[in-house]
C-alpha positions as CSV (number, residue, x, y, z in Angstrom):
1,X,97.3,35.5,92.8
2,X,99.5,38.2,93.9
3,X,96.7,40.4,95.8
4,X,95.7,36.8,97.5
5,X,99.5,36.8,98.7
6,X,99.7,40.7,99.6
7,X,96.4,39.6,101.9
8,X,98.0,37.3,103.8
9,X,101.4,38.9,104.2
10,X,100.4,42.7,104.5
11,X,96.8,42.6,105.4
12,X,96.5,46.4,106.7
13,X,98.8,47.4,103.5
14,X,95.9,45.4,101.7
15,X,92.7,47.2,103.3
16,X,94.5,50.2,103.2
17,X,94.8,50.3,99.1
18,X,91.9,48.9,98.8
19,X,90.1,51.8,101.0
20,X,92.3,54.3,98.5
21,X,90.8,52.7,95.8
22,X,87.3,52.5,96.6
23,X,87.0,56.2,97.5
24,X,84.1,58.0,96.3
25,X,85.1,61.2,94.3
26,X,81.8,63.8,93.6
27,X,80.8,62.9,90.2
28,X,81.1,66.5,88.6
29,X,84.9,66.6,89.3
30,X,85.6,63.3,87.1
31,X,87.1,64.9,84.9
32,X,89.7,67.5,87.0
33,X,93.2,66.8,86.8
34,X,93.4,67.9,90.4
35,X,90.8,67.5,93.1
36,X,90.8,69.5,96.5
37,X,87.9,68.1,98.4
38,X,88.1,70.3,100.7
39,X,88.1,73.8,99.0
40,X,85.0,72.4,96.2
41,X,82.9,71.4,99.4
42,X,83.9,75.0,100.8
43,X,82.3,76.4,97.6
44,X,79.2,74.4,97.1
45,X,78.4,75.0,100.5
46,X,78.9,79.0,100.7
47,X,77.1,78.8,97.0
48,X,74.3,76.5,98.7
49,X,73.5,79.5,101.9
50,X,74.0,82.8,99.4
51,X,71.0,80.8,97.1
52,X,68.9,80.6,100.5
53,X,69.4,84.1,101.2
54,X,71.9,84.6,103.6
55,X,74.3,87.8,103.8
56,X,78.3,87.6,103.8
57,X,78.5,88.4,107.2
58,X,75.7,85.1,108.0
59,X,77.6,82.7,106.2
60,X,80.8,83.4,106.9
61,X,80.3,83.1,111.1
62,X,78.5,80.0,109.7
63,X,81.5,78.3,107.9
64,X,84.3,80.0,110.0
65,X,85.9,81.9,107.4
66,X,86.1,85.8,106.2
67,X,84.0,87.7,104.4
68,X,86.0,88.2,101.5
69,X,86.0,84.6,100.7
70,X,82.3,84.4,100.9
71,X,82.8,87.5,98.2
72,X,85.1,85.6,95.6
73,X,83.5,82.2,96.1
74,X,79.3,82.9,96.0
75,X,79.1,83.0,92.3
76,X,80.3,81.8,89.6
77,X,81.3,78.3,88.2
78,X,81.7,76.5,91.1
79,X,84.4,74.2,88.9
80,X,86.3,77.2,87.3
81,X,86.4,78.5,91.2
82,X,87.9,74.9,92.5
83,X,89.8,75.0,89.4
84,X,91.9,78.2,90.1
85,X,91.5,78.0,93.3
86,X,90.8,80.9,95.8
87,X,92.7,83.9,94.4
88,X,91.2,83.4,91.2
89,X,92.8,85.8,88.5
90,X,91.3,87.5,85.6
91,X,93.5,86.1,83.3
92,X,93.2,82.3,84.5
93,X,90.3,81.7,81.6
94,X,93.8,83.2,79.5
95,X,96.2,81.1,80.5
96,X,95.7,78.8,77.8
97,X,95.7,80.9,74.9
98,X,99.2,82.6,77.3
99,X,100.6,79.1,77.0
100,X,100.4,79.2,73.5
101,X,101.7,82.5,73.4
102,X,105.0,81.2,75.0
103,X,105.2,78.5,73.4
104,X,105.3,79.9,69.7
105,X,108.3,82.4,70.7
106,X,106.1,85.5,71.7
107,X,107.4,88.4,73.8
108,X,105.4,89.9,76.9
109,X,104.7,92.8,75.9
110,X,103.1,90.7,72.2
111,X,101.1,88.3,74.7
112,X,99.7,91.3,76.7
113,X,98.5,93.1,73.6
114,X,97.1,89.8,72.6
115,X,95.3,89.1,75.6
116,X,93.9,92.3,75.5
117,X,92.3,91.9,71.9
118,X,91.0,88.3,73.5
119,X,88.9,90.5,75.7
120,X,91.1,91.0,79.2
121,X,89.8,94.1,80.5
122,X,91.9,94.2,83.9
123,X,95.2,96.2,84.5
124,X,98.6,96.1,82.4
125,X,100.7,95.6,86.2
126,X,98.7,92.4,87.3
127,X,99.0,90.9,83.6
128,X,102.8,90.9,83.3
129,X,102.9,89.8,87.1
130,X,100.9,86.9,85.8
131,X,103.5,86.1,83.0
132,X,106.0,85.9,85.6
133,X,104.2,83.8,87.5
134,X,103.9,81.3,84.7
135,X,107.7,81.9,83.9
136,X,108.3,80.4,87.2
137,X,105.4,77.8,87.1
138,X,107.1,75.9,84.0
139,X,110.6,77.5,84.0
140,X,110.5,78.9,81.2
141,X,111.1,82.5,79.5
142,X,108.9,84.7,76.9
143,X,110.8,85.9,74.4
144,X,113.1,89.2,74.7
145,X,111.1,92.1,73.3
146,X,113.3,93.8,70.1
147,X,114.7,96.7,70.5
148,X,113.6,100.0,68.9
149,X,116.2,102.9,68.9
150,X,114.4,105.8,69.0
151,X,115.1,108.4,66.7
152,X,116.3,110.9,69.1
153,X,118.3,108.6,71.0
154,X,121.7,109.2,69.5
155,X,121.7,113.3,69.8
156,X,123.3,115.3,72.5
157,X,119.9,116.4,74.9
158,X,117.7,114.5,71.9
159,X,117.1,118.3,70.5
160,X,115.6,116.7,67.3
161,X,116.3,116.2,64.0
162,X,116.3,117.3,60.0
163,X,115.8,114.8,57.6
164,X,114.6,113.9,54.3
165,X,111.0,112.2,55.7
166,X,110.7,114.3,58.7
167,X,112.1,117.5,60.6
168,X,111.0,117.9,64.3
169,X,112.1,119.2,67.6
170,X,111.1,117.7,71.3
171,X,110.3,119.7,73.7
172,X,113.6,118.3,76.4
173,X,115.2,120.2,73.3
174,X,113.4,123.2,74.2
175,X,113.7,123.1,77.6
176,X,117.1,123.2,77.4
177,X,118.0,125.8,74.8
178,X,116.2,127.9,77.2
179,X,117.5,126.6,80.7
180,X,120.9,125.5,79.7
181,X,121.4,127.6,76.7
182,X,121.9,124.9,74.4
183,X,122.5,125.1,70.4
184,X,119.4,124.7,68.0
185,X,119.5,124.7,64.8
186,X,118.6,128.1,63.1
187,X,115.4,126.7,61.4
188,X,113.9,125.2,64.6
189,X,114.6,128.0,66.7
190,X,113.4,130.6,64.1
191,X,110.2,128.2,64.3
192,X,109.5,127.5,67.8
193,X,110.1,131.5,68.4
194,X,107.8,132.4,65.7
195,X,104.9,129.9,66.8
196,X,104.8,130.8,70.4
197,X,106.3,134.2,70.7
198,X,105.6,133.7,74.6
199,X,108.8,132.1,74.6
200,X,110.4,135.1,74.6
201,X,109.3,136.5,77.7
202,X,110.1,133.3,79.1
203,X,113.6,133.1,78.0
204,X,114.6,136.9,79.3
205,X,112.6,135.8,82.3
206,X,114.8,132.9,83.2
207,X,117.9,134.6,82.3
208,X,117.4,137.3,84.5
209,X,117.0,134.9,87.3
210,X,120.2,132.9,86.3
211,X,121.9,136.4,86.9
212,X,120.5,136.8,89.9
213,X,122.2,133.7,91.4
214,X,125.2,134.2,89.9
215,X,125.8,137.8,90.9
216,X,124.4,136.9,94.8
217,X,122.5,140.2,94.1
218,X,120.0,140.9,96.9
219,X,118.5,144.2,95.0
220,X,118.2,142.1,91.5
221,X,116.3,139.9,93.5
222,X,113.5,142.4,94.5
223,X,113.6,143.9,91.0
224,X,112.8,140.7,89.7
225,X,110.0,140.1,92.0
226,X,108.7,143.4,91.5
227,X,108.8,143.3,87.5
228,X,107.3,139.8,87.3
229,X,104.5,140.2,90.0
230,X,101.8,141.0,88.3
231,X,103.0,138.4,85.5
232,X,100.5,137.7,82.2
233,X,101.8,134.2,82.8
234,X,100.7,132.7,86.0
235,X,102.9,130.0,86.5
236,X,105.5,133.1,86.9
237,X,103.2,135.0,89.0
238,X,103.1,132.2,91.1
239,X,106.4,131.8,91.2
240,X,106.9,134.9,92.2
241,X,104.3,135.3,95.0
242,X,106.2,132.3,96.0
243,X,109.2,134.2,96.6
244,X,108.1,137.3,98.6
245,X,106.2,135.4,101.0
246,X,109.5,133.1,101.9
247,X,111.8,136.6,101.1
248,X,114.0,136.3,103.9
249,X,115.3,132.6,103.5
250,X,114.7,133.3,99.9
251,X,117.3,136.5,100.2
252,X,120.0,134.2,102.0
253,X,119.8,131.7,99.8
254,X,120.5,133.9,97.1
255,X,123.5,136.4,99.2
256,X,125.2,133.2,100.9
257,X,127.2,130.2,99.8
258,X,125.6,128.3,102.7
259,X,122.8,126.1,102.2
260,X,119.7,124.9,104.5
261,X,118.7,122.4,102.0
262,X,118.9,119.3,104.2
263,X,117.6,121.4,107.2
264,X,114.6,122.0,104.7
265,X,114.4,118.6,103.7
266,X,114.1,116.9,106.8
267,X,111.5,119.0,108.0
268,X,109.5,118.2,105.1
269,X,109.9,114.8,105.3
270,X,108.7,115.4,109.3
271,X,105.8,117.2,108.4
């Protein structure tokens, strides 16, 4: 009774939902929760020429489009391809598994490890860009990943530690008891010494160099060049090398309190 009314009142309203309903939808899509008619025919068809033979280049002047979509869209699961549409992702046949994820209280760095053991065998960057992309999709957050204090955290320059289940030095502790000077403890610095004697030569190395720039002493300079030159150690002898080819700047720098260093710089960043 009331569509009899509606097509006497409002007949284009009538013909109009009635054309809406009577649409014909591609049988193989019935069951997508989102249909783009458009992009699927753009699929079957580039799917249809690559079968018959035809290169990139040949169907995409054919259809109008680039050659990279021809790439993405000639094989594959024509549905999956419609599905995710043209910038399909690795981790779109994952996003299921990531909604569960989520939604049982998992952190990021949890889901990426878990999509990794699910078999994902693209990069770490593009599969926590994809988490934020489906933080934004459905507004919601992964969990907050614990924190872990490390165990050299708390020390002054995280020189390392002695305790009951474990005695250890890092090597920034190392680096600078011998560039800054810095305490260690007798045992780790009887150890260290003993298990790479080069350290030695290193450490009277170094030193000699801090006196040279805090004296402003032009002939320590060219003993010091002279005495490492021919270096066991070639990082040193490099250094060094370094040094005589560059010995006048090099020789100002050390003399004068004036620095070139943003002269230098810019011209670097020219080059």
């Amino acid at each position: 009774m009331l569509s009899h009314i509606i097509m006497i009142l409002y007949p284009q309203v009538y013909k109009k939902k009635l054309w809406m309903v009577v649409k014909k939808i591609p049988s193989d899509v019935d069951n997508f929760p989102v249909f783009n008619n458009k992009c699927y025919q753009l699929i079957l068809q580039i799917q249809k020429y690559s079968q018959e033979g035809c290169s990139n280049r040949e169907i995409a002047r054919r259809l109008g489009i680039g050659r990279n979509t021809v790439s993405k869209y000639k094989t594959g699961d024509p549905k999956l391809l419609y599905q995710y549409g043209i910038r399909q992702s690795k981790l779109d046949v994952y996003r299921d598994y990531i909604m569960q994820c989520l939604n049982n209280g998992l952190s990021k760095s949890k889901t990426v490890k878990a999509i990794y053991e699910q078999g994902y065998d693209g990069g770490m960057t593009n599969a926590f860009d994809y988490l934020k992309k489906i933080e934004r999709e459905y507004n919601k957050k992964f969990e907050p990943q614990p924190y872990v204090r490390t165990m050299t955290e708390a020390l002054k320059y995280r020189t390392g530690s002695i305790g009951k289940k474990c005695d250890y030095i890092t090597r920034n502790g190392v680096f600078n008891h011998l560039w800054m000077n810095t305490e260690l403890t007798s045992n780790h610095k009887g150890f260290i010494f003993e298990k790479y004697p080069i350290l030695h030569k290193i450490q009277k190395c170094i030193r000699e160099f801090r006196k040279i720039l805090e004296l402003k002493s032009a002939p320590l300079l060219y003993l010091f060049i002279e005495s490492y030159r021919n270096s066991e150690l070639t990082e040193i002898k490099s250094f060094t090398n370094g040094l005589s080819k560059d010995i006048q700047s090099v020789e100002n720098a050390v003399t004068y309190n004036y620095s070139n260093g943003f002269v230098e710089g810019t011209n670097s960043k020219l080059r």
